[in-house]
Predicted model as a PDB file, atoms N, CA, C, CB and O in Angstrom, pLDDT in the B-factor column:
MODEL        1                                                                  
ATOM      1  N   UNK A   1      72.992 172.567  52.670  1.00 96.00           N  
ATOM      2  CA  UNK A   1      73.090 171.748  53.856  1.00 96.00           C  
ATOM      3  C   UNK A   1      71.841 170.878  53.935  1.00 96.00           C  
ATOM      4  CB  UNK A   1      73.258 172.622  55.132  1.00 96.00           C  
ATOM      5  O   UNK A   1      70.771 171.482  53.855  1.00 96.00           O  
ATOM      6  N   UNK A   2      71.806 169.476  54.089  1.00 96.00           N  
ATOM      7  CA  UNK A   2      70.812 168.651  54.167  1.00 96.00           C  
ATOM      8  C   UNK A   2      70.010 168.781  55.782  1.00 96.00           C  
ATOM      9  CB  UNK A   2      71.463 167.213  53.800  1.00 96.00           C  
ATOM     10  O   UNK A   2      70.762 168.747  56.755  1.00 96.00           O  
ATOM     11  N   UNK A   3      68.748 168.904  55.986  1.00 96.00           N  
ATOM     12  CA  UNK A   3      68.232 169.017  57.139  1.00 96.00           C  
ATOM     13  C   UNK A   3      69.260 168.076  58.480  1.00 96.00           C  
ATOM     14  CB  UNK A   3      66.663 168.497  56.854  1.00 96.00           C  
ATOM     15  O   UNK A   3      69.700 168.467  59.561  1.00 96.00           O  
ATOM     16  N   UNK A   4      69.310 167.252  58.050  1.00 96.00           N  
ATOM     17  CA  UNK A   4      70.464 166.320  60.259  1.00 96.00           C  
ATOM     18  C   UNK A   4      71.053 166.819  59.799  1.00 96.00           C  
ATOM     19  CB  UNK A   4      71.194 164.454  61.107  1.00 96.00           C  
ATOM     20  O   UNK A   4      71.844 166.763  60.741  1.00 96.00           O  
ATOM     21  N   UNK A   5      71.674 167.514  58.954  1.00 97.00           N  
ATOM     22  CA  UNK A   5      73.195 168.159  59.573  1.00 97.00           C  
ATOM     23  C   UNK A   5      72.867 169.253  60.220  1.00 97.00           C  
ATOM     24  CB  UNK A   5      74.388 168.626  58.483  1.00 97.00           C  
ATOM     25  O   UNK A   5      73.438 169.307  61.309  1.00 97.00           O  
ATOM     26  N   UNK A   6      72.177 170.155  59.997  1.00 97.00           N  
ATOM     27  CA  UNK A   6      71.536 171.579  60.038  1.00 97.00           C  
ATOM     28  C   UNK A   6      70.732 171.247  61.771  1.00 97.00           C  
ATOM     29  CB  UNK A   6      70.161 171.939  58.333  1.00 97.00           C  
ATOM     30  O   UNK A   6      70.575 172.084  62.660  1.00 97.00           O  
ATOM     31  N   UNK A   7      70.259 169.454  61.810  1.00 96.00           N  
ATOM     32  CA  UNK A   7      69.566 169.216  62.982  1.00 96.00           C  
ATOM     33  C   UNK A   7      70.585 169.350  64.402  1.00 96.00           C  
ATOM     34  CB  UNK A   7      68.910 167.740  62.793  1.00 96.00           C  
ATOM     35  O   UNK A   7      70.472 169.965  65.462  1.00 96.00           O  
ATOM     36  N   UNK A   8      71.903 168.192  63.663  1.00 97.00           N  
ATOM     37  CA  UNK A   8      72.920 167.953  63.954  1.00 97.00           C  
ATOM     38  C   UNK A   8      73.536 169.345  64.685  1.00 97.00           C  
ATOM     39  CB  UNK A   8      73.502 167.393  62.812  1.00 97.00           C  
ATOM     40  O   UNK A   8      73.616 169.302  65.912  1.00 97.00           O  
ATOM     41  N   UNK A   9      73.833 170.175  64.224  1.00 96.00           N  
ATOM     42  CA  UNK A   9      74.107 171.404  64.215  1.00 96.00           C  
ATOM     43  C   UNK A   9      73.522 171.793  65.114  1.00 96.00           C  
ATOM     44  CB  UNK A   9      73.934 172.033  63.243  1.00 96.00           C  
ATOM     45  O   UNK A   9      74.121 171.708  66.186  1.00 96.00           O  
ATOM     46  N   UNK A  10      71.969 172.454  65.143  1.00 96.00           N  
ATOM     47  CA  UNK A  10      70.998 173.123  66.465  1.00 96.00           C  
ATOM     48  C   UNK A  10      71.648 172.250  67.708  1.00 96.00           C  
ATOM     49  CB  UNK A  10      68.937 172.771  66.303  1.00 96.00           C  
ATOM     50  O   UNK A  10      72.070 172.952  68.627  1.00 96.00           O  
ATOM     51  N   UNK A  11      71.818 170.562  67.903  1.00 95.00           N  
ATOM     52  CA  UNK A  11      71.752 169.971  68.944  1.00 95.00           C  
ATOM     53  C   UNK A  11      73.426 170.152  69.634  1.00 95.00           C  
ATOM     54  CB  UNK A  11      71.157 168.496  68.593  1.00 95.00           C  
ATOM     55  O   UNK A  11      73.964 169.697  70.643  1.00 95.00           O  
ATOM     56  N   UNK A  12      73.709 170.704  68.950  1.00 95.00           N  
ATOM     57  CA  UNK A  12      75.933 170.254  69.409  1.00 95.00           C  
ATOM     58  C   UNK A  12      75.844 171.128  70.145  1.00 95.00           C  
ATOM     59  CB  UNK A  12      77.671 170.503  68.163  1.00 95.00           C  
ATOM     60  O   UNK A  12      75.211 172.101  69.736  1.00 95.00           O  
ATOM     61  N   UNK A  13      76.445 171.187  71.594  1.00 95.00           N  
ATOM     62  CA  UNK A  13      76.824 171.766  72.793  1.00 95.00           C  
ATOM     63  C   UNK A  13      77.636 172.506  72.407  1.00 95.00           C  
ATOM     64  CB  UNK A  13      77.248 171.042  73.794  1.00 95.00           C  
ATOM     65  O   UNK A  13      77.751 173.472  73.160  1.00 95.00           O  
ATOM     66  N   UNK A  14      78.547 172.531  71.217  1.00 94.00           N  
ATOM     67  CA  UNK A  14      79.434 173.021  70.871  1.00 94.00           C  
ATOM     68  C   UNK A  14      79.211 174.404  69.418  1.00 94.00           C  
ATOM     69  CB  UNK A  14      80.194 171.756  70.680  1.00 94.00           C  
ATOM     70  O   UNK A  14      78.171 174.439  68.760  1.00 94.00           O  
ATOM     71  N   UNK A  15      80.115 175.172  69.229  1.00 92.00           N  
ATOM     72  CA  UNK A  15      79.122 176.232  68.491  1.00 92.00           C  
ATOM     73  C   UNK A  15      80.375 175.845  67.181  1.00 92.00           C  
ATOM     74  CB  UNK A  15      78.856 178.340  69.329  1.00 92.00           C  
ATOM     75  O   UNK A  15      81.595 175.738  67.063  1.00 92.00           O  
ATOM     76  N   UNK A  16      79.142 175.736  66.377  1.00 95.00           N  
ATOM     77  CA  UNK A  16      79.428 175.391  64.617  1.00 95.00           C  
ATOM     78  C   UNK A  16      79.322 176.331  63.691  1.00 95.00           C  
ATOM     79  CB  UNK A  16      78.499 174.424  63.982  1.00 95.00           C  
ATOM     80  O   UNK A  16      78.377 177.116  63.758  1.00 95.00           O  
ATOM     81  N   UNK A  17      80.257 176.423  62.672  1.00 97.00           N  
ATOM     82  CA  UNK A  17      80.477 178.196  62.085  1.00 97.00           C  
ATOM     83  C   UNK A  17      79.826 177.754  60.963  1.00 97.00           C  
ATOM     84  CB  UNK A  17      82.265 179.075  61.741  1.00 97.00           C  
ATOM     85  O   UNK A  17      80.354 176.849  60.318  1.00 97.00           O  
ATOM     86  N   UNK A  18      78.664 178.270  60.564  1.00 98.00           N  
ATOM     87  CA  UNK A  18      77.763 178.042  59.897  1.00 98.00           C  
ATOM     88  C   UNK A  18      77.483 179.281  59.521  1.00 98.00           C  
ATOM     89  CB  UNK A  18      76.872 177.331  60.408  1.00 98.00           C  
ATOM     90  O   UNK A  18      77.399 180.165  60.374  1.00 98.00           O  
ATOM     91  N   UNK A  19      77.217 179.650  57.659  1.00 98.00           N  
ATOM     92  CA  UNK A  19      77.140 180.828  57.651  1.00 98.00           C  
ATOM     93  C   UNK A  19      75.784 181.323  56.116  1.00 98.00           C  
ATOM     94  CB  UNK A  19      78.880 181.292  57.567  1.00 98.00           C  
ATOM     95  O   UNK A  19      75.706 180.483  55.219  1.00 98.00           O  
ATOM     96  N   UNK A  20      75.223 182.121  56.035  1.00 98.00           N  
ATOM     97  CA  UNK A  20      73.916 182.119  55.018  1.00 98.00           C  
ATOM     98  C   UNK A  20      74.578 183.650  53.947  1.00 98.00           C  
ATOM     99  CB  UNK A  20      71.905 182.498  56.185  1.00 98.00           C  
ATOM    100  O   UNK A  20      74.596 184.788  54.416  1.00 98.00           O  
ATOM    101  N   UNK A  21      74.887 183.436  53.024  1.00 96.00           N  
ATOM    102  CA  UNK A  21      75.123 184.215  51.873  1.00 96.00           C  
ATOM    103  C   UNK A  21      76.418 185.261  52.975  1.00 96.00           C  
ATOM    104  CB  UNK A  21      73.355 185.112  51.068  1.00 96.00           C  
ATOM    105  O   UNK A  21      76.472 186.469  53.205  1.00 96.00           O  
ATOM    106  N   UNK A  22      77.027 184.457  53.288  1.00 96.00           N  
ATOM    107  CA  UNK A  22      78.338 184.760  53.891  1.00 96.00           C  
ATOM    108  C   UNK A  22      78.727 185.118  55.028  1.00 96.00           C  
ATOM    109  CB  UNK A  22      78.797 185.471  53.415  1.00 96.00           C  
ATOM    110  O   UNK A  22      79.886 185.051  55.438  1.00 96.00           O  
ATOM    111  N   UNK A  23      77.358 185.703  55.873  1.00 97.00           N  
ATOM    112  CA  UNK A  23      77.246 185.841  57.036  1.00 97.00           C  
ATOM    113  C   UNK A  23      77.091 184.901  58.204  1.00 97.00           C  
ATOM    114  CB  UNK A  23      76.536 186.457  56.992  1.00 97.00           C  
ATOM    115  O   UNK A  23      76.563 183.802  58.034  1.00 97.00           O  
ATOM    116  N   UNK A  24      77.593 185.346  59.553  1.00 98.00           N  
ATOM    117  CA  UNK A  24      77.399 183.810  60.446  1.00 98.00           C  
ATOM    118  C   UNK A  24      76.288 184.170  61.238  1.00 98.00           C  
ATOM    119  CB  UNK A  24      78.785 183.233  61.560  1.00 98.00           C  
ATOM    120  O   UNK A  24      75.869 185.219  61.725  1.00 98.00           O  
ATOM    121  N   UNK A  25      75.757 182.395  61.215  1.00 98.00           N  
ATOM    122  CA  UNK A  25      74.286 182.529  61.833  1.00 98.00           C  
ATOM    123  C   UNK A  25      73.967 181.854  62.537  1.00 98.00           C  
ATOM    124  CB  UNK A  25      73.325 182.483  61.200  1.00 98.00           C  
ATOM    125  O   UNK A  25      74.501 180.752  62.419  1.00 98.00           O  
ATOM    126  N   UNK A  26      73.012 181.985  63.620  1.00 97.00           N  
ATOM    127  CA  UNK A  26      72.796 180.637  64.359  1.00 97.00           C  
ATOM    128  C   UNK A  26      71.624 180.466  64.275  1.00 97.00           C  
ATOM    129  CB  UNK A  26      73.167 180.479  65.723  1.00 97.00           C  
ATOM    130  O   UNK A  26      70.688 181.261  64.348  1.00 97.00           O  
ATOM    131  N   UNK A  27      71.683 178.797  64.028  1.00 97.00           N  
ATOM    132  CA  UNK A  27      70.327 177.888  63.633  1.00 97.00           C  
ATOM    133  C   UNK A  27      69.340 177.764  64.769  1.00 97.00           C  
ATOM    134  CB  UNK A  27      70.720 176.313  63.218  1.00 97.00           C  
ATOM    135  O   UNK A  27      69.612 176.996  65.692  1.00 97.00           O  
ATOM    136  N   UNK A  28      68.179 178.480  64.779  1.00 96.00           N  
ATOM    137  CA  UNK A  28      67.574 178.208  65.821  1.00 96.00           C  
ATOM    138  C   UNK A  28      66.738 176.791  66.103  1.00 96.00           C  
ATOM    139  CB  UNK A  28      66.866 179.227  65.893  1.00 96.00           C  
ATOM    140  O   UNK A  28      66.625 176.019  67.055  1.00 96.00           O  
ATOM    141  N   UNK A  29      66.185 176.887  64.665  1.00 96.00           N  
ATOM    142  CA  UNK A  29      65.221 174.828  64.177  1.00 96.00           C  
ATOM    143  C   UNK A  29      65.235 175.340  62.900  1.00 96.00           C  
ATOM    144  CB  UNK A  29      62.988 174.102  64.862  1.00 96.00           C  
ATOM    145  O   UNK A  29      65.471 176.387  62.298  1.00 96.00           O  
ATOM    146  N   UNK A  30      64.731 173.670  62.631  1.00 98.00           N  
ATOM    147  CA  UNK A  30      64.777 172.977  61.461  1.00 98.00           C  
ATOM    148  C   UNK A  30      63.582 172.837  61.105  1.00 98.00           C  
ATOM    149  CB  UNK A  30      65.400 171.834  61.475  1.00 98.00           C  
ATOM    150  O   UNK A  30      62.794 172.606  62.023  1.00 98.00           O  
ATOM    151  N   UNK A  31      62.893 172.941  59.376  1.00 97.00           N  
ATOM    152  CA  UNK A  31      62.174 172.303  59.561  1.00 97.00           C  
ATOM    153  C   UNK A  31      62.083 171.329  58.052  1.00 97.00           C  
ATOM    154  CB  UNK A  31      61.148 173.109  60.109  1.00 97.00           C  
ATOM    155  O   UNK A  31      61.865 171.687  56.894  1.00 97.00           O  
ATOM    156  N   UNK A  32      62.322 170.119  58.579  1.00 96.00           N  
ATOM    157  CA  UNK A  32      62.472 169.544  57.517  1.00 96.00           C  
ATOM    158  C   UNK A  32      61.668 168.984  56.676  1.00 96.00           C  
ATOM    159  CB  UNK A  32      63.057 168.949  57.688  1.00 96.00           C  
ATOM    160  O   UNK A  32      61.963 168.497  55.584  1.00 96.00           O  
ATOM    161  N   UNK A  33      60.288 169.071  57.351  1.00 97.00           N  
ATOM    162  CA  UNK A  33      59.216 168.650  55.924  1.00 97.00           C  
ATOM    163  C   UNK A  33      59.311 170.260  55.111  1.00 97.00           C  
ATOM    164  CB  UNK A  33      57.017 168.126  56.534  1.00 97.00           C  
ATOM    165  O   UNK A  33      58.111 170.535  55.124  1.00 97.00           O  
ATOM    166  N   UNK A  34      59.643 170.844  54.780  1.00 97.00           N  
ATOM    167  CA  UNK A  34      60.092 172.170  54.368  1.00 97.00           C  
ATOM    168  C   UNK A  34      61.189 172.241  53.987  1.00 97.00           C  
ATOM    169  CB  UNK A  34      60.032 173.049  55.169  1.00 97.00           C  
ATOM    170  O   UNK A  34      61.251 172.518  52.789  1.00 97.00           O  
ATOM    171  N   UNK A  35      62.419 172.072  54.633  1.00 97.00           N  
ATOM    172  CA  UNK A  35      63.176 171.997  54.076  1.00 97.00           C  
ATOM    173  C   UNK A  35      64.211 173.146  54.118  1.00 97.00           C  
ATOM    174  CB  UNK A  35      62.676 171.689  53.185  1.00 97.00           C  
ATOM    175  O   UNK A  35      65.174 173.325  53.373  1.00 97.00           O  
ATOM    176  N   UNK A  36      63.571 174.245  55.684  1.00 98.00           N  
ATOM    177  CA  UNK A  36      63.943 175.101  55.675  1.00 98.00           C  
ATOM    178  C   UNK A  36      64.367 175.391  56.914  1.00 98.00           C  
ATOM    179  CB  UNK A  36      63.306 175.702  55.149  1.00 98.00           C  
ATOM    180  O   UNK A  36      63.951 174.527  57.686  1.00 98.00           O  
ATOM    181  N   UNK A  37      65.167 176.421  57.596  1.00 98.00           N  
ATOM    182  CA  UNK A  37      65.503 176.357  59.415  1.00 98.00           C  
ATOM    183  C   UNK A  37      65.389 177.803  59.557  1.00 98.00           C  
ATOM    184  CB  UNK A  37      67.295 175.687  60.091  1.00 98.00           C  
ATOM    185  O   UNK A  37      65.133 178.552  58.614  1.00 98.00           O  
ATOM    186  N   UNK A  38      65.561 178.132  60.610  1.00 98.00           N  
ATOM    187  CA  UNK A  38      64.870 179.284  61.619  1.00 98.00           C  
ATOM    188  C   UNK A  38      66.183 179.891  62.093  1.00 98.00           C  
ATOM    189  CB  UNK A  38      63.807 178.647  63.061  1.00 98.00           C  
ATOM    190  O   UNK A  38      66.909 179.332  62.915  1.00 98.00           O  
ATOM    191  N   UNK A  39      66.518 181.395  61.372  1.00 98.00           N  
ATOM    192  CA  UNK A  39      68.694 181.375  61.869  1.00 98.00           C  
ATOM    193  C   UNK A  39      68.276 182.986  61.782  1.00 98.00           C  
ATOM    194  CB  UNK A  39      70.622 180.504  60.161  1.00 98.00           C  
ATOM    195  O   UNK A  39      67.349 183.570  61.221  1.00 98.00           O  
ATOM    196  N   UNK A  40      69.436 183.444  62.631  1.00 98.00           N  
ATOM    197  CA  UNK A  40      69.419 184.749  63.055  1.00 98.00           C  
ATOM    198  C   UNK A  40      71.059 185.365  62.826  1.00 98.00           C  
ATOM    199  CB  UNK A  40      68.849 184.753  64.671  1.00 98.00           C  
ATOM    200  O   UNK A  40      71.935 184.721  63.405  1.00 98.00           O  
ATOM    201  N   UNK A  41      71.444 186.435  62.107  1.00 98.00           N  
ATOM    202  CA  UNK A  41      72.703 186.724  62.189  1.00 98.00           C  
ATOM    203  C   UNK A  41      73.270 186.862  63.611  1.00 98.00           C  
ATOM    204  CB  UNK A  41      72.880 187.828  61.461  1.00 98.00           C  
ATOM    205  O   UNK A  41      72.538 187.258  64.518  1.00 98.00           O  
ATOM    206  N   UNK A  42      74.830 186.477  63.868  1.00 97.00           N  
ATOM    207  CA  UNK A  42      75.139 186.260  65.257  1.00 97.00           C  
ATOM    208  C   UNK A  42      75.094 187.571  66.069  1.00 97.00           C  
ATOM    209  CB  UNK A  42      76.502 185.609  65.376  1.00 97.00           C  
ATOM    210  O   UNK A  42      75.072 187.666  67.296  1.00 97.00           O  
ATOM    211  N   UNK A  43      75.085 188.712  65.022  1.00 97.00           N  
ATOM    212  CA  UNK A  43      75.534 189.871  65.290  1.00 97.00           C  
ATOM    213  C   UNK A  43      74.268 190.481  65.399  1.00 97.00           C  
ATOM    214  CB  UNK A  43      76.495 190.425  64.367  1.00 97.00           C  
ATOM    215  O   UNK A  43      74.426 191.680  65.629  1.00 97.00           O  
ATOM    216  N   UNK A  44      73.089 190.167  65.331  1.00 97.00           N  
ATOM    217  CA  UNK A  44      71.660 191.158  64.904  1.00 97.00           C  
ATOM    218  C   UNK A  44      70.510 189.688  65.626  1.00 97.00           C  
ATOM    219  CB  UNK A  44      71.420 191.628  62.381  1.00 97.00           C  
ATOM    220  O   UNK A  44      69.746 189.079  64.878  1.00 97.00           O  
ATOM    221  N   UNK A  45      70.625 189.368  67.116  1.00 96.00           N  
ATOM    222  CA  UNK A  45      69.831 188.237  67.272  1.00 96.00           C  
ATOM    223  C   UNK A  45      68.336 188.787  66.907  1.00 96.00           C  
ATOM    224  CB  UNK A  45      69.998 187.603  68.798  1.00 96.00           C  
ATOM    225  O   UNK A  45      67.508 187.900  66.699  1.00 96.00           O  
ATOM    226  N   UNK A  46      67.916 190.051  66.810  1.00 97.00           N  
ATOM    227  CA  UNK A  46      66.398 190.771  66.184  1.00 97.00           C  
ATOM    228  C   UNK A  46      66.332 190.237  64.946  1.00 97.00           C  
ATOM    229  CB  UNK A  46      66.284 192.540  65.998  1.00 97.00           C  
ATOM    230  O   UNK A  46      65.166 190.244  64.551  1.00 97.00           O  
ATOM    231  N   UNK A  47      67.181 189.720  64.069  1.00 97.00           N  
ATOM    232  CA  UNK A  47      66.804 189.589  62.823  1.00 97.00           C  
ATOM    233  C   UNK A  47      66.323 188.470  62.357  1.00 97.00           C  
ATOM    234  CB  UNK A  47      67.626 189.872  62.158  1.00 97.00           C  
ATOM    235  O   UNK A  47      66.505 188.219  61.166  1.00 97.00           O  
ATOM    236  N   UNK A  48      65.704 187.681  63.075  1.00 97.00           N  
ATOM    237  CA  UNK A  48      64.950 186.192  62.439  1.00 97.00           C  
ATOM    238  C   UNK A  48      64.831 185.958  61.365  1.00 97.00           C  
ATOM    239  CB  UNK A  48      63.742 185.900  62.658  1.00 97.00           C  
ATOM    240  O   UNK A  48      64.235 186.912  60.866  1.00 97.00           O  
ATOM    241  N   UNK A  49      65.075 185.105  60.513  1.00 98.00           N  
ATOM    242  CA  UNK A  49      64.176 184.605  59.535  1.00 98.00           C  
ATOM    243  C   UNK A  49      64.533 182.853  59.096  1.00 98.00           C  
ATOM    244  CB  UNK A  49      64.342 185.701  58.194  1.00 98.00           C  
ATOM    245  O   UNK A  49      65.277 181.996  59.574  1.00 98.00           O  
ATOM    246  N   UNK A  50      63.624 182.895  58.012  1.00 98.00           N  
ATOM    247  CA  UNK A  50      63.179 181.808  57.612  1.00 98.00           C  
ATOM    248  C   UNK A  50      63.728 181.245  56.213  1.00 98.00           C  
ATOM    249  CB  UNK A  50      61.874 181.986  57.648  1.00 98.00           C  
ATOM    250  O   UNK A  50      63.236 181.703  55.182  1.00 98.00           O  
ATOM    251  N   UNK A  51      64.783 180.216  56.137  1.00 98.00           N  
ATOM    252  CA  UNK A  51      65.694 180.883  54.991  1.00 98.00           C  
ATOM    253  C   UNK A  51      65.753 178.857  54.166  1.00 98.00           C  
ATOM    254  CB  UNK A  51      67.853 181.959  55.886  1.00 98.00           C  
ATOM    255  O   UNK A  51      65.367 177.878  54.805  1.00 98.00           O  
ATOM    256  N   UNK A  52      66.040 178.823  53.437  1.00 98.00           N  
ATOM    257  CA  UNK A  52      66.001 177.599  52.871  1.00 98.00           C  
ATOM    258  C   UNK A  52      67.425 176.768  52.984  1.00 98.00           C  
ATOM    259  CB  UNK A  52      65.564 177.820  51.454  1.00 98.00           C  
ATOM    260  O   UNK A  52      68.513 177.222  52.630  1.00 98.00           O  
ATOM    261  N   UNK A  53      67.200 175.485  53.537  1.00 98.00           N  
ATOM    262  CA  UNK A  53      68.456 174.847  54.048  1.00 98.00           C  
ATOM    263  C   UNK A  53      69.996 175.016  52.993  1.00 98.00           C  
ATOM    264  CB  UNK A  53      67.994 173.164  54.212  1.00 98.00           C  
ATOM    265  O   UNK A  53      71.172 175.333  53.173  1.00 98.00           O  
ATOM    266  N   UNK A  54      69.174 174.611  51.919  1.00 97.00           N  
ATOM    267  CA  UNK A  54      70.288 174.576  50.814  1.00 97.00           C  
ATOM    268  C   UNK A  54      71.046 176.181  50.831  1.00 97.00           C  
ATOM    269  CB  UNK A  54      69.476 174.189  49.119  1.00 97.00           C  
ATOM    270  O   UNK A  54      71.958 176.193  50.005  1.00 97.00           O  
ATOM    271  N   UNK A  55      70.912 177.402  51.493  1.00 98.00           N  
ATOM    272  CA  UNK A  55      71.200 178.273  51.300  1.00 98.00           C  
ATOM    273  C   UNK A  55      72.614 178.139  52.829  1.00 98.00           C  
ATOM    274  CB  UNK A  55      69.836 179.257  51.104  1.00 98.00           C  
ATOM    275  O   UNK A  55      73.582 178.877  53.013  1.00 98.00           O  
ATOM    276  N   UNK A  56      72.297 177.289  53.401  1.00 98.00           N  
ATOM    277  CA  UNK A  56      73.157 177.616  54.312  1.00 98.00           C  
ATOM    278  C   UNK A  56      74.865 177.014  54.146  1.00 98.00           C  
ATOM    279  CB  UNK A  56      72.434 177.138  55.547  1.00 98.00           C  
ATOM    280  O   UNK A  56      74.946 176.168  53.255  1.00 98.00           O  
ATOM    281  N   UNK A  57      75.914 177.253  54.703  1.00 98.00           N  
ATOM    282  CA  UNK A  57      77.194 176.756  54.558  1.00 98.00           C  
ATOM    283  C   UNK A  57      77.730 176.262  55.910  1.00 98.00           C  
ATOM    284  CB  UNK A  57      78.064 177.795  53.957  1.00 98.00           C  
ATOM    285  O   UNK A  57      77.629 176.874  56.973  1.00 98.00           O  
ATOM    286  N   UNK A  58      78.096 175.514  55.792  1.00 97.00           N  
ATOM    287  CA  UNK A  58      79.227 175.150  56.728  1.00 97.00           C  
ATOM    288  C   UNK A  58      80.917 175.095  56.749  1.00 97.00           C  
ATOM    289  CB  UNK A  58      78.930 174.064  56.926  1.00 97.00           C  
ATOM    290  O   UNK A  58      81.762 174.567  56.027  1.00 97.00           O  
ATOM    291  N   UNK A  59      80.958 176.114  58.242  1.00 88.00           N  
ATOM    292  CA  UNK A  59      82.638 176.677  57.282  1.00 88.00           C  
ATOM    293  C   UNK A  59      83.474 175.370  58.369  1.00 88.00           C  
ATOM    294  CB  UNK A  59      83.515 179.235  57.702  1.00 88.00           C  
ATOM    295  O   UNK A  59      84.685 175.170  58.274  1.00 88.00           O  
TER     296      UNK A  59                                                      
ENDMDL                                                                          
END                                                                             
């Protein structure tokens, strides 16, 4: 996923099924001089991390 979509994504009022090595996650930020965003499984909001954009999907 290229960072504005992933930006695109954090900003939509609306909830986008977005998912990281198959699981669904929600994007908390972006960071795009990095190249990487801030996502938590939907199911485990304790589980933060820091994961690299290209790893994410959009279903």
């Amino acid at each position: 996923m290229n960072s504005q979509r992933a930006k695109e994504i954090t900003a939509s009022p609306e909830m986008i099924h977005v998912t990281y090595n198959g699981v669904p996650i929600y994007i908390q930020n972006v960071d795009a001089k990095n190249e990487t965003a801030r996502i938590y499984p939907l199911d485990h909001p304790n589980q933060e991390q820091t994961v690299p954009l290209q790893s994410l999907s959009e279903q």
